[in-house]
MARMARLUM-912836 format. One record per residue: residue number from 1; residue in one letter; z, y, x of N, C-alpha, C, O in turn. Coordinates in steps of 0.02 Angstrom, whole numbers, plus 50000, padded with zeros to 5 digits. Atoms other than C-alpha are relative to their C-alpha. Layout:
BEGIN
[atom NUM, A, [Z, Y, X], [Z, Y, X], [Z, Y, X], [Z, Y, X]] ...
END
This chain:
BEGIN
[atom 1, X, [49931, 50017, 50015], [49242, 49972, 50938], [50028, 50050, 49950], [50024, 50110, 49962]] [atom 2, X, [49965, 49955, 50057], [49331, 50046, 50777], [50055, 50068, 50046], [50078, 50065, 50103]] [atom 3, X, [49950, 49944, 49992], [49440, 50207, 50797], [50036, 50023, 49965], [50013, 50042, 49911]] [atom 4, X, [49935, 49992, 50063], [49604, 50246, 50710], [49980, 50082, 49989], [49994, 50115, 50039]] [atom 5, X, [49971, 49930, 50025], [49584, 50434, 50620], [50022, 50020, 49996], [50018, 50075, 50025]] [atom 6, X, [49952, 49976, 50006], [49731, 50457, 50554], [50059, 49944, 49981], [50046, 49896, 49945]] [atom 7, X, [49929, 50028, 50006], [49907, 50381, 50551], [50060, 50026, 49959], [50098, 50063, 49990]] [atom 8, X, [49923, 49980, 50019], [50057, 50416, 50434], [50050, 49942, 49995], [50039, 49884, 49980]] [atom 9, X, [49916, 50033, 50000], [50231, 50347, 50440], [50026, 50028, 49942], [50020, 50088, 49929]] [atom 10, X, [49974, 49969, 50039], [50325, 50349, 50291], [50065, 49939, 49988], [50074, 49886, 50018]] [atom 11, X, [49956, 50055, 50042], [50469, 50258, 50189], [49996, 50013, 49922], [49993, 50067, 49893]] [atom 12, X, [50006, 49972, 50067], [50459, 50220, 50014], [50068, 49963, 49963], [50111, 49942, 50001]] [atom 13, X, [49955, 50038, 50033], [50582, 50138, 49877], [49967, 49939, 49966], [49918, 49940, 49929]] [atom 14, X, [50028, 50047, 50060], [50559, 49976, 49803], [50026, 49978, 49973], [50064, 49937, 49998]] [atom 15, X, [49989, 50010, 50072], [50593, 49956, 49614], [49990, 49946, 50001], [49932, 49934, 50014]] [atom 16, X, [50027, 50036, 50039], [50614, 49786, 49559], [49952, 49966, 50032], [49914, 49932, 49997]] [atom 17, X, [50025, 50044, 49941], [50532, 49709, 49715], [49929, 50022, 49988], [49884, 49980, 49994]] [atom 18, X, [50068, 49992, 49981], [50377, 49812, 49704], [49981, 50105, 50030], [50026, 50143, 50046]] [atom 19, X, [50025, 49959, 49979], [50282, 49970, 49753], [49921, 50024, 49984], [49877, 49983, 49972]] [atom 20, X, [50080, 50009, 50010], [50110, 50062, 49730], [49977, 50036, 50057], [50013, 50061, 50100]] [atom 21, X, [50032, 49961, 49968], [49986, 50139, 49818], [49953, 50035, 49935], [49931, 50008, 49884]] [atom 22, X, [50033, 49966, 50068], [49902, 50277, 49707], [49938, 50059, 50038], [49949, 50094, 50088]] [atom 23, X, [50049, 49956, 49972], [49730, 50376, 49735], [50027, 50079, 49934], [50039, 50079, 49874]] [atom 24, X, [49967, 49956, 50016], [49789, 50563, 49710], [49960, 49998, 49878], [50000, 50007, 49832]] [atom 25, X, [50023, 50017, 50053], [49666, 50533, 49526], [50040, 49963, 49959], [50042, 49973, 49898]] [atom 26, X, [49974, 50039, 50055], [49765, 50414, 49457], [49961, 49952, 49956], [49918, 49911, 49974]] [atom 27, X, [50041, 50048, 50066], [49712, 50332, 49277], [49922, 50038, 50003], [49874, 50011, 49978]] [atom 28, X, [50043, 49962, 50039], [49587, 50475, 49275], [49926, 49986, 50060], [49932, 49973, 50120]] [atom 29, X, [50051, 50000, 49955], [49406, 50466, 49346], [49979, 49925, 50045], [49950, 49918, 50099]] [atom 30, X, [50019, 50064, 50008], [49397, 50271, 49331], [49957, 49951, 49984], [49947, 49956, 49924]] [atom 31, X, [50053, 50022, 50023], [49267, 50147, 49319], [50015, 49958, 49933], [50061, 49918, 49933]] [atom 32, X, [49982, 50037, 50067], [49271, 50075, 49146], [50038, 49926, 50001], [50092, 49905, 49979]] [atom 33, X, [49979, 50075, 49976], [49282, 49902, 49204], [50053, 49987, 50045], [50063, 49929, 50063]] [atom 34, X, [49952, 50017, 49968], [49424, 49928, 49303], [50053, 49965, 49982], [50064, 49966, 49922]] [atom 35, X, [49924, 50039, 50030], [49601, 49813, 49297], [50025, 50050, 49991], [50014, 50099, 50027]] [atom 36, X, [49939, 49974, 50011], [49718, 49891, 49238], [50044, 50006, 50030], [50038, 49970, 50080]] [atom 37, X, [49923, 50008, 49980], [49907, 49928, 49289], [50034, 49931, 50000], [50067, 49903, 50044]] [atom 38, X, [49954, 50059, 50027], [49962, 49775, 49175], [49957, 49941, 50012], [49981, 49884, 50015]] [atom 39, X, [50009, 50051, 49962], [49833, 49681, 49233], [50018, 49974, 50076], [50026, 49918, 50101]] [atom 40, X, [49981, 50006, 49915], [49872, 49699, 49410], [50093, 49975, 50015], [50117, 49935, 50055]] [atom 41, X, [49927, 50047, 50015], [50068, 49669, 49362], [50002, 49923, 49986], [50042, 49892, 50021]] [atom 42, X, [50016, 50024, 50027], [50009, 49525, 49267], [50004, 49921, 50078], [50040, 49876, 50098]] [atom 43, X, [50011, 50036, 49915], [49938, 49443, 49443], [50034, 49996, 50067], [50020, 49963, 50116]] [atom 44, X, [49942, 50045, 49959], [50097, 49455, 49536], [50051, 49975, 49977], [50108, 49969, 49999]] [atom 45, X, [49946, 50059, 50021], [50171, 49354, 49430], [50004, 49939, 50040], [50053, 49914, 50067]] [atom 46, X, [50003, 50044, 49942], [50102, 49226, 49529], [50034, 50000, 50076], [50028, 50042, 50121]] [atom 47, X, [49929, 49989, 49929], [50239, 49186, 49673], [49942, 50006, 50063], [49960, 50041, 50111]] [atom 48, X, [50050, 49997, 49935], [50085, 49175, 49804], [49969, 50057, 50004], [49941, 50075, 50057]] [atom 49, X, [50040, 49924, 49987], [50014, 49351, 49758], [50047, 50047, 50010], [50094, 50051, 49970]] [atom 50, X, [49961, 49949, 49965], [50096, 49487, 49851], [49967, 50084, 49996], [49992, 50140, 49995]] [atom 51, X, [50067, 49927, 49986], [49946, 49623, 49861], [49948, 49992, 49931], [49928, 49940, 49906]] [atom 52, X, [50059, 50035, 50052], [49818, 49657, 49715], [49985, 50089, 50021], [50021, 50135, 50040]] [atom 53, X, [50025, 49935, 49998], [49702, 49803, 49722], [49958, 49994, 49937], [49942, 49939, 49914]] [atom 54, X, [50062, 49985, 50052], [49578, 49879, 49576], [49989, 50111, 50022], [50009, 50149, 50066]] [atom 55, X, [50031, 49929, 49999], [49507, 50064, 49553], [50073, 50056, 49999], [50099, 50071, 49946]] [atom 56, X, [49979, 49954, 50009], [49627, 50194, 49610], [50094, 49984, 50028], [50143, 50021, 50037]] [atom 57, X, [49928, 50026, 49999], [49782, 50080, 49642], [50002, 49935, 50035], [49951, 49901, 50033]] [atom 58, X, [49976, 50038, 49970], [49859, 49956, 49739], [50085, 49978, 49987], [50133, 50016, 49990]] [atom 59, X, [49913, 50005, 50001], [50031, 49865, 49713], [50007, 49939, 50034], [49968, 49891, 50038]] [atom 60, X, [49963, 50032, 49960], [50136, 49780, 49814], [50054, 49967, 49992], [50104, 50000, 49981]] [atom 61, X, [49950, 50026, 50022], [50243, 49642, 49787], [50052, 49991, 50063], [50027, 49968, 50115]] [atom 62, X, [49948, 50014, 49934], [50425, 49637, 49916], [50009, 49918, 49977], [49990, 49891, 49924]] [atom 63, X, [49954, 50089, 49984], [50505, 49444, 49951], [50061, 50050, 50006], [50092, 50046, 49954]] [atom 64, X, [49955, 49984, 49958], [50637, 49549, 50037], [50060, 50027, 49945], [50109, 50020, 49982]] [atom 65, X, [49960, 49959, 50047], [50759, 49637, 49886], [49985, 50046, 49947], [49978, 50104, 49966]] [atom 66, X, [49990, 49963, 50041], [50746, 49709, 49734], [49989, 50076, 49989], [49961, 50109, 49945]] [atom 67, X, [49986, 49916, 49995], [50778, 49879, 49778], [50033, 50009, 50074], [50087, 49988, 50096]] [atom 68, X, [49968, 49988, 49895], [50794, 49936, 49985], [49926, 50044, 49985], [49880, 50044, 49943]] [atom 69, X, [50063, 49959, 49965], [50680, 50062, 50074], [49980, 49980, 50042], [50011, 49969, 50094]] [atom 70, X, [50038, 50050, 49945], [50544, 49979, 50157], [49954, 50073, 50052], [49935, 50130, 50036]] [atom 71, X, [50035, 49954, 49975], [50462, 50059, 50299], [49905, 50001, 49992], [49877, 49946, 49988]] [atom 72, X, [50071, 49993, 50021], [50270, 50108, 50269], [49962, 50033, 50058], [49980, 50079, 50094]] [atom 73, X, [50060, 49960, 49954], [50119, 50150, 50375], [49930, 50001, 49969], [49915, 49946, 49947]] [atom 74, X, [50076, 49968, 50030], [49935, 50221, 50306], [49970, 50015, 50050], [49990, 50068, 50073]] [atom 75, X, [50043, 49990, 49977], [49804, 50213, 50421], [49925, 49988, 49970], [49905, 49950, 49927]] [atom 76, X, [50059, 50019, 50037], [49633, 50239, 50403], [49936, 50035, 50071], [49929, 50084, 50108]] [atom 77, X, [50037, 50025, 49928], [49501, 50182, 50528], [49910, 50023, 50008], [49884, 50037, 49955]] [atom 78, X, [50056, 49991, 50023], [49326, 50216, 50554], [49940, 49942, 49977], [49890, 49951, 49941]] [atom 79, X, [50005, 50068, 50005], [49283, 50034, 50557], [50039, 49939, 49988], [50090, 49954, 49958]] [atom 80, X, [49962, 50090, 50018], [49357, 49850, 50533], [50049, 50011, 50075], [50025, 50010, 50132]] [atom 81, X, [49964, 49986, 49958], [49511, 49884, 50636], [50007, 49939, 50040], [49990, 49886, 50014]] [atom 82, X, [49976, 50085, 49964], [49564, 49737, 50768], [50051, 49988, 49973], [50092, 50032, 49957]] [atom 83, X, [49936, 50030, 49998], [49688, 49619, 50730], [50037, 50008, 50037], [50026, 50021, 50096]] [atom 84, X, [49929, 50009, 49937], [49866, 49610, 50796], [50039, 49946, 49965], [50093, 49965, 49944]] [atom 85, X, [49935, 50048, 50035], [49954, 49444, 50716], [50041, 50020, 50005], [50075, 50040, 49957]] [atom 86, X, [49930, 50019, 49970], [50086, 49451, 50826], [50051, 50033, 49959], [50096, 49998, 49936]] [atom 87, X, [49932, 49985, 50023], [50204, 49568, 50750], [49994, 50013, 49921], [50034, 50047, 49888]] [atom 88, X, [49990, 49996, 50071], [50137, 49540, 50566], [50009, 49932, 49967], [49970, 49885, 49977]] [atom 89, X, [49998, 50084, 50026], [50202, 49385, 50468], [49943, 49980, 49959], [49912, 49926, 49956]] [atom 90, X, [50082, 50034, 50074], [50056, 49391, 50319], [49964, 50071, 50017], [49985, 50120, 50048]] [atom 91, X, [50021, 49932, 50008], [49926, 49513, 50288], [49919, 49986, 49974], [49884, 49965, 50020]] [atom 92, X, [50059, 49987, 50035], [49759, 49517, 50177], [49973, 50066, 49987], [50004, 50119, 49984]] [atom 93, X, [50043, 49962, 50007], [49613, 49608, 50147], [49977, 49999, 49933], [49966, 49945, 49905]] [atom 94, X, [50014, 49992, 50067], [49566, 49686, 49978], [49939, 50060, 50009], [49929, 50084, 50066]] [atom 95, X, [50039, 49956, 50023], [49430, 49812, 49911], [50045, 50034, 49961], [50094, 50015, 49928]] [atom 96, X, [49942, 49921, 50052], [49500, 49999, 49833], [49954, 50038, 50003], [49934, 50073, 50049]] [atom 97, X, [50045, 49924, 50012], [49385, 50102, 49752], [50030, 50050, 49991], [50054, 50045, 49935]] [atom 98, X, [49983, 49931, 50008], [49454, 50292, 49767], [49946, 50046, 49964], [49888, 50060, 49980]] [atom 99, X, [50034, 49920, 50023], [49395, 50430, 49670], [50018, 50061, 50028], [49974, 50104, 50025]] [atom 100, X, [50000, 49950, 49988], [49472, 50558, 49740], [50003, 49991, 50060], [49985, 50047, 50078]] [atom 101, X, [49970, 50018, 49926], [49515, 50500, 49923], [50041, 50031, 50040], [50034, 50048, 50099]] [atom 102, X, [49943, 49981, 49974], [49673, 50559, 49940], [50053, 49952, 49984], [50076, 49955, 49927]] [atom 103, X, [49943, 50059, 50023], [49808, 50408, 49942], [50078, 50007, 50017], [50096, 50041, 50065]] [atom 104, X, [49924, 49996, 49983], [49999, 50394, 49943], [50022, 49958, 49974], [49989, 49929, 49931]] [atom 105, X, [49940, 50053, 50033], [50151, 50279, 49902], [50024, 50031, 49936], [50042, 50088, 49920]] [atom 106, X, [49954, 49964, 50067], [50216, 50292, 49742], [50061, 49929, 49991], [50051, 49870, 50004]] [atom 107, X, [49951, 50048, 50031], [50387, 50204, 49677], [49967, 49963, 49928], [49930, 49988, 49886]] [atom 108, X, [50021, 50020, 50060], [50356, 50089, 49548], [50018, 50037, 49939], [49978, 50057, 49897]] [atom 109, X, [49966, 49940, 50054], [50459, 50192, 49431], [49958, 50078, 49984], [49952, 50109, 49931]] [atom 110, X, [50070, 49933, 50013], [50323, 50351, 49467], [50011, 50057, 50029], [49984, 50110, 50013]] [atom 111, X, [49989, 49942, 49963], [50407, 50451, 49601], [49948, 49984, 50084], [49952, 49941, 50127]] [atom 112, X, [50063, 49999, 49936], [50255, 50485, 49741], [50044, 50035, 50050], [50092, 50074, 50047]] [atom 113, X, [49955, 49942, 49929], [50294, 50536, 49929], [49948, 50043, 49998], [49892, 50045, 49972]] [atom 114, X, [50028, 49933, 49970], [50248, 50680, 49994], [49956, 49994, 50056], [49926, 50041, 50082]] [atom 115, X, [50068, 50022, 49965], [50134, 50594, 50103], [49946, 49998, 49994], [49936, 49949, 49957]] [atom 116, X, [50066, 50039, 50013], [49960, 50579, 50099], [49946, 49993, 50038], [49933, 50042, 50073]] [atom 117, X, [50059, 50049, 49959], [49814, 50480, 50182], [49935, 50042, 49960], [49920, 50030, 49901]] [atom 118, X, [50070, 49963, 50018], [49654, 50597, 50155], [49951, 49942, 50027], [49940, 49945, 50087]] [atom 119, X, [50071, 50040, 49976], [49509, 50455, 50176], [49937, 50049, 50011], [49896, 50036, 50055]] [atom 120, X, [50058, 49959, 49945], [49383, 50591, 50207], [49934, 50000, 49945], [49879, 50025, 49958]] [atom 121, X, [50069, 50007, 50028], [49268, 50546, 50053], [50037, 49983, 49940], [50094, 49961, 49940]] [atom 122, X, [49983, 50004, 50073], [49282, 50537, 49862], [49944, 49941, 49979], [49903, 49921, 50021]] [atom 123, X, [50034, 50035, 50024], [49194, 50418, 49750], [49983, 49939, 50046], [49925, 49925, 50058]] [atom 124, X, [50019, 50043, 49949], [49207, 50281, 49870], [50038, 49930, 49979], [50087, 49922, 49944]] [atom 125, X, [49945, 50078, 49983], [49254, 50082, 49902], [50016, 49984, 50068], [49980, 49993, 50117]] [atom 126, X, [49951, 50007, 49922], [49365, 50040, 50047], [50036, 49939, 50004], [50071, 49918, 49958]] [atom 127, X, [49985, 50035, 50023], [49404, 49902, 50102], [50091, 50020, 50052], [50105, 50061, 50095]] [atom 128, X, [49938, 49987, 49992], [49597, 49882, 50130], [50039, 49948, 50025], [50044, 49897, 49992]] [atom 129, X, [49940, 50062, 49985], [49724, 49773, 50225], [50067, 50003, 50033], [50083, 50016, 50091]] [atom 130, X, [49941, 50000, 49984], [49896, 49754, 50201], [50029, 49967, 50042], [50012, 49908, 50031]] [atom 131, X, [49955, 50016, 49961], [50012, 49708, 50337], [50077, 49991, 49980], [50111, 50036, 49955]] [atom 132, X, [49907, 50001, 50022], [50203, 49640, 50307], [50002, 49964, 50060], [49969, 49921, 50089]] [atom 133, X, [49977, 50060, 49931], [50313, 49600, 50451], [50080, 50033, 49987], [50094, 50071, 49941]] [atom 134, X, [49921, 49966, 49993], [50517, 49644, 50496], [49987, 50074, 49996], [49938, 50110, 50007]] [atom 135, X, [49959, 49917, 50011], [50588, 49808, 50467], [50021, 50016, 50073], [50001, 49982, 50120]] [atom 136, X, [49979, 49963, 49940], [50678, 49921, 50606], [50087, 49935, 50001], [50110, 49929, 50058]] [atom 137, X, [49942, 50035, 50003], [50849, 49793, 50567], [50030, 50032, 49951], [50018, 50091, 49938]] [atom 138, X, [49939, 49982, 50064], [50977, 49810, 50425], [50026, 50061, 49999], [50053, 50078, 50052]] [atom 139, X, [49967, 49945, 50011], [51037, 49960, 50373], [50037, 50016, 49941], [49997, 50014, 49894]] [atom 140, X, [49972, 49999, 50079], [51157, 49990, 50216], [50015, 50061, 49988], [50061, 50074, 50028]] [atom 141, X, [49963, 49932, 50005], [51196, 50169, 50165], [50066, 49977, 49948], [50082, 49923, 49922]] [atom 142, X, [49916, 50000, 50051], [51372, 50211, 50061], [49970, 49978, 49928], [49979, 49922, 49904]] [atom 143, X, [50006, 49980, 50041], [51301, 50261, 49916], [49909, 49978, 49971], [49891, 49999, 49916]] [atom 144, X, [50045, 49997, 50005], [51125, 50208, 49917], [49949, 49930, 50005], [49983, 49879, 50003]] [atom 145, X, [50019, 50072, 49980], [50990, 50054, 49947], [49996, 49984, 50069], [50000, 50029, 50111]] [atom 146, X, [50003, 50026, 49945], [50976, 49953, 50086], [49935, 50026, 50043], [49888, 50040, 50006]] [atom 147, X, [50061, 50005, 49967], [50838, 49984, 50224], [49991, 49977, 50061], [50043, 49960, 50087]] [atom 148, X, [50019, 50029, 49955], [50743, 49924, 50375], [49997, 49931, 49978], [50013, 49897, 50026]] [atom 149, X, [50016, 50077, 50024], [50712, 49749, 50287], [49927, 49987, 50013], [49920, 49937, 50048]] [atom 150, X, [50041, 50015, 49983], [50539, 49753, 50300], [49961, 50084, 50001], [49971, 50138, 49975]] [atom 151, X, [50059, 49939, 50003], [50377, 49858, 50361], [49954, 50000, 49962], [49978, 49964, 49918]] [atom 152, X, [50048, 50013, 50017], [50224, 49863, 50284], [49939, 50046, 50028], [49962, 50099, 50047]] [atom 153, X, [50061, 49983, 49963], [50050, 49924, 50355], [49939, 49998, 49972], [49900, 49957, 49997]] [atom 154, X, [50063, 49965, 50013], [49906, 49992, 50265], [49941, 50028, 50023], [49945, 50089, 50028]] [atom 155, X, [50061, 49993, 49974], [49732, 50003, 50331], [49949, 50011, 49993], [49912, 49962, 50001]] [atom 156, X, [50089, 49955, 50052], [49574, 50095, 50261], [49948, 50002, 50066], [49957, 50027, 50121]] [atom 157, X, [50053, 49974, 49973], [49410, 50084, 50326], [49962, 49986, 49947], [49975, 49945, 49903]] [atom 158, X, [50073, 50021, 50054], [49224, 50101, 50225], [49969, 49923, 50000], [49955, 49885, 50046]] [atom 159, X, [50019, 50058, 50006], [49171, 49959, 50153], [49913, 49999, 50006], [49885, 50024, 49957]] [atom 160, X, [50065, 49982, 49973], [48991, 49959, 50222], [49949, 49938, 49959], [49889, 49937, 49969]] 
END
């Protein structure tokens, strides 16, 4: 039976109804053949694609607003974690090659949290599956974006 490693909780911002996930590497230490950024923009143009992964990156398309702070979770498993439908509305499975295997949220705009998901291994493919379901409930600050609209749920194990 799989075993969870490690768990973080975070919140991130989302720009423009999106978000990334970024391996601490970045552009650098990429396989030639990788998509791109603008390819991976490119492919949620499509209203049915929500999730796209390639070498180093992951982005995430919201339904939910523009701009709110969604809540985030990064786990990473030692195996093909179990399902839980129940409290996720969608959720697919992708491949993410890391080079460095250190991952975090980044704003689309290019501000990273201070979080990060150590996978435990460099030069690797993983496979990955996002989770979207409700948020904690509505929240509006004075001065600021909306949050608790939605969660999202991130899941790393080796792709064997």
């Amino acid at each position: 039976m799989a075993q969870l490693l490690e768990r973080i909780e975070d919140e991130i911002k989302v720009d423009a109804y999106q978000f990334m996930l970024v391996d601490r590497d970045g552009a650098a230490n990429r396989p030639s053949d990788a998509l791109t950024i603008e390819d991976l923009g490119h492919r949620l143009r499509d209203e049915k694609v929500w999730f796209v992964t390639t070498a180093n990156l992951a982005m995430i398309k919201s339904s939910a607003a523009d701009w709110h702070i969604a809540d985030i979770v990064l786990e990473l498993w030692d195996d093909r974690p179990p399902g839980d439908q129940g409290r996720w509305v969608k959720d697919i499975t992708s491949r993410m090659y890391c080079s460095s295997g250190f991952v975090r949220p980044v704003q689309t705009l290019g501000r990273p949290s201070r979080r990060v998901l150590n996978l435990g291994a460099p030069n690797r493919t993983w496979m990955v599956r996002c989770s979207l379901g409700p948020g904690k409930g509505e929240r509006y600050a004075e001065d600021g974006p909306p949050s608790g609209l939605e969660m999202y749920r991130l899941q790393f194990w080796p792709d064997r």
